[in-house]
C-alpha positions in Angstrom: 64.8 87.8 64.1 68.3 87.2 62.2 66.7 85.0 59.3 69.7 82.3 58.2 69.2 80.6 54.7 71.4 77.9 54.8 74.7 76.9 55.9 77.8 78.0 54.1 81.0 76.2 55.4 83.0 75.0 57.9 86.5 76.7 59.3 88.5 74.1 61.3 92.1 74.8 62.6 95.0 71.8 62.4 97.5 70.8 64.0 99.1 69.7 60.6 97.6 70.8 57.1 99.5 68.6 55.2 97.4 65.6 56.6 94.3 67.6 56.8 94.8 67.8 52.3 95.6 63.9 52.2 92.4 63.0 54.4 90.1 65.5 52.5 91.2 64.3 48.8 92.2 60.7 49.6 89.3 59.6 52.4 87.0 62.3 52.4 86.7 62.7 48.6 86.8 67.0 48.5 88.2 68.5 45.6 90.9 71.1 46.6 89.6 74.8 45.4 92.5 76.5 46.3 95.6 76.0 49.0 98.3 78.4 50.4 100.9 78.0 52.7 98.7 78.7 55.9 95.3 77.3 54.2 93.1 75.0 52.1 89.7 75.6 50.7 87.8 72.3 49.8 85.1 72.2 47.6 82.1 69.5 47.9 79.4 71.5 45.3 79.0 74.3 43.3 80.2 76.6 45.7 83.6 78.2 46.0 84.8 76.4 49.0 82.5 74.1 51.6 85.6 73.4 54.0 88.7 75.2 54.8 91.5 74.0 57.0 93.7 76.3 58.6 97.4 75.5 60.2 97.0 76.3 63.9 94.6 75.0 66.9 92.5 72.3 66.0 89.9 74.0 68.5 89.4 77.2 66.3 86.4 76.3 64.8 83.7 78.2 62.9 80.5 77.7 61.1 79.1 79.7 58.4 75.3 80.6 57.5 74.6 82.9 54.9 71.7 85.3 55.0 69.7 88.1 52.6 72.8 90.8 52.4 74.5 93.7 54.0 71.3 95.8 55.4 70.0 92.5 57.2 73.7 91.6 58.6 73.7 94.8 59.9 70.6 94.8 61.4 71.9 91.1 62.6 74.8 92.6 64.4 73.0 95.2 65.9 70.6 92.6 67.2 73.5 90.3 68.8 75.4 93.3 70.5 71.9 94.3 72.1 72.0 91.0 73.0 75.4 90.9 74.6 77.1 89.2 72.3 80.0 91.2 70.8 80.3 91.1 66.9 83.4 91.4 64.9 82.9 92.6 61.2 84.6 90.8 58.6 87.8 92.4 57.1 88.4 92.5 53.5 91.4 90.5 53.7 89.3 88.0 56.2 86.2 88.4 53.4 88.4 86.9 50.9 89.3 84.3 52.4 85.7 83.6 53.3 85.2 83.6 49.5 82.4 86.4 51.3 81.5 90.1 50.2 80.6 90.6 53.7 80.5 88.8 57.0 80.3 89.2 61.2 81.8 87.1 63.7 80.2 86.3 66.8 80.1 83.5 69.5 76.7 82.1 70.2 75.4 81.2 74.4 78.2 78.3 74.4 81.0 79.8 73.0 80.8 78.1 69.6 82.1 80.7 67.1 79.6 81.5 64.5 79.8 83.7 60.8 77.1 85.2 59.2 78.0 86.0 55.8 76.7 87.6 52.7 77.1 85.9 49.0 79.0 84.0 49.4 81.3 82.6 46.1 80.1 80.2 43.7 82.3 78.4 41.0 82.0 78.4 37.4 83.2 75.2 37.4 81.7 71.6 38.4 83.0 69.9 41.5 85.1 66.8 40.6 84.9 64.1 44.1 88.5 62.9 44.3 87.1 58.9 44.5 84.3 57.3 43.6 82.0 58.5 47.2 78.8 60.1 45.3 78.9 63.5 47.5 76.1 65.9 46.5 77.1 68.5 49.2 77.8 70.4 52.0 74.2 69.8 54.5 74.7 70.5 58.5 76.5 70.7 61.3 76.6 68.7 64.9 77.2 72.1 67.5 78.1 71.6 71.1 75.9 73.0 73.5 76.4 73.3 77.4 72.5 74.7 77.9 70.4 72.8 75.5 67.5 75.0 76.8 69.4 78.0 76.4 70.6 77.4 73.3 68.0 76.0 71.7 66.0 79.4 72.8 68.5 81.4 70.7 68.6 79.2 67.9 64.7 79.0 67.5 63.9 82.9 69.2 67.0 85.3 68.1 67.7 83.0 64.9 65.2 81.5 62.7 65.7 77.5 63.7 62.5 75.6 64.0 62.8 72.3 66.2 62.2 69.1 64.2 62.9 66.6 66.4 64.5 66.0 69.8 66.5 62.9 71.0 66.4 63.7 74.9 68.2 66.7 75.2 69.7 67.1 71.4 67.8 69.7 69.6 67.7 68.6 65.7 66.5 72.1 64.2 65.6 73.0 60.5 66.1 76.4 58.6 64.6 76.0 55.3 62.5 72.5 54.5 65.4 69.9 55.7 64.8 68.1 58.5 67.8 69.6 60.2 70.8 72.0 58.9 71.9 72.3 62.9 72.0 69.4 65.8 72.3 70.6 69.6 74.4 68.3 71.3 75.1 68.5 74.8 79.1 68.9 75.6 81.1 70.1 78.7 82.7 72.6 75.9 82.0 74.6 72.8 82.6 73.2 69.4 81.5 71.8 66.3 80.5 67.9 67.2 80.3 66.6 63.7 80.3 67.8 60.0 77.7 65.9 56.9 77.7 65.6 53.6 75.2 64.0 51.8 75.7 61.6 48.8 73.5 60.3 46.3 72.4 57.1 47.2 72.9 53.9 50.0 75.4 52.4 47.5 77.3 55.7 48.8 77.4 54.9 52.0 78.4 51.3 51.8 80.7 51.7 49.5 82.3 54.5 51.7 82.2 52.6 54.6 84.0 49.7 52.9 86.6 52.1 51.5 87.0 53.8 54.5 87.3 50.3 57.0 90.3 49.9 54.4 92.3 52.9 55.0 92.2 52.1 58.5 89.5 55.5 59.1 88.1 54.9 62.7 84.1 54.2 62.2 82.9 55.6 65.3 78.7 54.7 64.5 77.2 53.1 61.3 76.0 52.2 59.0 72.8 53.0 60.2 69.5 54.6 59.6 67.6 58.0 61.7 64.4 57.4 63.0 64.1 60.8 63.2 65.0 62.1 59.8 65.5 58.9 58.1 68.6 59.1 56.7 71.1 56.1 56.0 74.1 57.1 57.9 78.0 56.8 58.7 80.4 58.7 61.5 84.0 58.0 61.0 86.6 60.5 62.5 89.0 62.8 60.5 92.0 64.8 61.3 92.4 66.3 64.9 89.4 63.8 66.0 86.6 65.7 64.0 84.0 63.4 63.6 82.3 63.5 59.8 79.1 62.0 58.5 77.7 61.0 55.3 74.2 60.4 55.2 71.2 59.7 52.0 67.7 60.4 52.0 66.8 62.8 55.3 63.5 63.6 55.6 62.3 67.2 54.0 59.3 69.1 56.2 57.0 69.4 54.0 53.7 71.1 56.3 55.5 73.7 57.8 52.3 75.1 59.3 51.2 72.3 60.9 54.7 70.2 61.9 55.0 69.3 65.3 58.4 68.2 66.6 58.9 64.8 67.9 60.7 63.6 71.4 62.7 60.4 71.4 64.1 58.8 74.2 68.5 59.0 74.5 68.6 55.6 74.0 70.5 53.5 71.4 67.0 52.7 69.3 66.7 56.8 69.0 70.1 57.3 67.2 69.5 54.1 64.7 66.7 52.1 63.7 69.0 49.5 62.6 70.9 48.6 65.3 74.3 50.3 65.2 75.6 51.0 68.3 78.3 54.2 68.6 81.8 53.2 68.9 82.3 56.9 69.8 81.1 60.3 69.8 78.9 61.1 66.8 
């Protein structure tokens, strides 16, 4: 079993980097860790980089887990091409700018282009928000799925994922004591449906979704709360139509042993507790 310890970051291509940087530091609130002509690594922790954009199409898309190191990625790769599932090992100019001393490239059931990396970079330095938004980091990932079963049998059989919770047919799967790191949402097409962040407190999210209502950023569901984790959340879409998410207080799993996921209904009660009502994919 491939063993994932958390996620790392998020590779997005875009159709124009220049407006990828203004949303990131002006809306978003990322710090910028490092930019070059063709890319921009943003920083929302103590690590390296959390996000990097890349000039080119918006539907290159990548998440990162990390894992042990190099003797269990290789055993991972060997795992995934038994599997059928070619694997691309990381070059060292691509491991660089992965901020990674190793990685492998591989698409999971869907298509959806996953990294597993080893150590990845740190920084010596504290992250600075670029407004007042409260961001304590970089927590999961919304993934496209076009076989929920299917997929949801890699995630949890070949990979490490234990199921949480499910809302119909979205999966909302754990990796270490979170309530979820990974969502499986049902799609037509691979891709990465939504990326969080969590902040400090529901002064975060208000003010954020005041600040954000002001810039004109489309708020496509929230505020809100999760039945199923309990978070206090809000969607709002970024560049290229990527839909982000800052949430407060989800749920930690704290029985491992004796958890037993949870089914909800797909029905608007499922997704908030509060009442929101989605204005758009989230």
């Amino acid at each position: 079993m491939i063993e994932l310890k958390e996620i790392t970051y998020v590779r997005l291509g875009t159709s124009d980097l220049d407006m990828a940087e203004s949303f990131a530091t002006r809306c978003l609130g990322l710090e910028v860790g490092d930019r070059s002509k063709k890319g921009l690594h943003l920083r929302s922790d103590d690590r390296a980089h959390t996000l990097y954009y890349e000039e080119g199409n918006p539907d290159d898309q990548t998440v990162g887990f990390e894992i042990d190191g190099e003797e269990q990625l290789q055993a991972a790769a060997a795992t995934l091409e038994a599997l059928g599932h070619p694997v691309h090992a990381g070059t060292p100019d691509e491991c660089a700018s992965r901020m990674v001393k190793a990685f492998i490239g591989f698409r999971d059931p869907t298509g959806n282009h996953i990294e597993l990396v080893v150590r990845p970079a740190s920084s010596g330095r504290r992250y600075f928000p670029t407004r007042d938004i409260g961001i304590t980091g970089f927590s999961h990932v919304g993934l496209n799925t076009t076989d929920p079963v299917r997929d949801e049998k890699f995630w949890t059989q070949v990979c490490n994922a234990r199921v949480s919770d499910r809302i119909g047919d979205i999966a909302l799967m754990r990796i270490n004591a979170i309530h979820h790191t990974l969502a499986l949402a049902p799609s037509t097409k691979a891709g990465i449906q939504h990326v969080n962040h969590q902040v400090a407190s529901n002064d975060d999210v208000l003010r954020s979704y005041y600040f954000l209502s002001e810039q004109n950023v489309p708020i496509v569901f929230g505020p809100g709360r999760h039945p199923t984790s309990g978070a206090r959340f809000l969607y709002f879409t970024g560049p290229d139509g990527m839909t982000f998410e800052y949430s407060v207080g989800v749920d930690e799993i704290e029985d491992e042993e004796n958890y037993r996921p949870r089914s909800f209904g797909f029905e608007p009660s499922s997704l908030c507790m509060w009442g929101s009502k989605r204005a758009g994919r989230a």
